[in-house]
Residue, then its C-alpha position, 0 to 999 in steps of 0.5 A: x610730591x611722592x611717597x616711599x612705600x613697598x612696590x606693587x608686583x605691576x611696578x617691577x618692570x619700571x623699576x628693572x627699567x630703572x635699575x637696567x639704566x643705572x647698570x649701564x651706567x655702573x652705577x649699580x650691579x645688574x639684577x634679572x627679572x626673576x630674581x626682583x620678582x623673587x625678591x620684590x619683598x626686599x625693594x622700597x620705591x619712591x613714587x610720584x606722578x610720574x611713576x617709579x622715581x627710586x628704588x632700593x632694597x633690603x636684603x637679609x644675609x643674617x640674622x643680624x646683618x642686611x644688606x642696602x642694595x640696588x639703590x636708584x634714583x630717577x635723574x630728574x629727582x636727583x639731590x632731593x633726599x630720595x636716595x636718604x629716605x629709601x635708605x632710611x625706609x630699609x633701615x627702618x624695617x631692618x630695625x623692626x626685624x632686629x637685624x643689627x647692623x645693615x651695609x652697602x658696598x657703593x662707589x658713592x661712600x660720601x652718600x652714605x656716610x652722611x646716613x651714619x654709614x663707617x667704612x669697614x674693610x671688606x674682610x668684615x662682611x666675609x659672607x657678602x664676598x662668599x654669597x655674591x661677590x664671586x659672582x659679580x662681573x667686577x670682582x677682580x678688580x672691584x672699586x666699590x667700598x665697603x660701609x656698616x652702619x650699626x642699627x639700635x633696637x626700637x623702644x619698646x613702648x611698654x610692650x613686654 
């Protein structure tokens, strides 16, 4: 059994391992090295005896949007809850950072719709189509759908 947790510095090249693969495959967009080292900070992982089994990141847009991206679950680890509980780990820190609302643009909408994700038109995140969509090699003929899920605030535990 693994765990879910904030990834090491010495984890990234496995975890770029993973994603490259997932890439190829168009299951998810591409990422550098730089630019996971730079974000390492966003990614939760999934980790089990046999190293990096998932990852997934938060990455912030706004001060109440964040975005569920680069999620990748190792083959063999596959329809056990994984992807659901790096989901919910960066749902969870979007809640700690009070961010309001978290989207994901997948080919897999079913996945997330089970986690309380809404389809949305794309319209809707005009700052994800500004910010990285220009960029991605499939933009003029993107097949991803657009998902939100809103994020209620914690309680607050008596603190005032």
């Amino acid at each position: 059994m693994g765990i879910v947790r904030k990834p090491k510095l010495t984890e990234i090249a496995d975890m770029k391992a993973l994603l490259d693969e997932a890439a190829t495959a168009r299951q998810v967009l591409p990422r550098e090295m730089a630019e996971m080292l730079e974000n390492a900070r966003d990614f939760f992982v999934y980790v089990d005896e046999e190293g990096v089994g998932g990852l997934a990141a938060l990455h912030i847009d706004l001060v109440d949007l964040a975005e569920v991206r680069s999620l990748v679950v190792r083959d063999n680890l596959r329809g056990k809850g994984i992807g659901s509980l790096l989901v919910e780990a960066a749902v969870e820190e979007a809640r700690h950072l009070q961010i309001a609302r978290v989207y994901a643009f997948t080919r897999q909408p079913e996945f997330f719709k089970r986690l309380g994700f809404q389809v949305v038109d794309r319209s809707e995140l005009p700052y994800k189509a500004l910010k990285d969509c220009q960029r991605c090699p499939f933009f003029a003929q993107c097949d991803e759908t657009a998902l939100v899920r809103p994020v209620p605030p914690a309680a607050m535990d008596g603190v005032a």
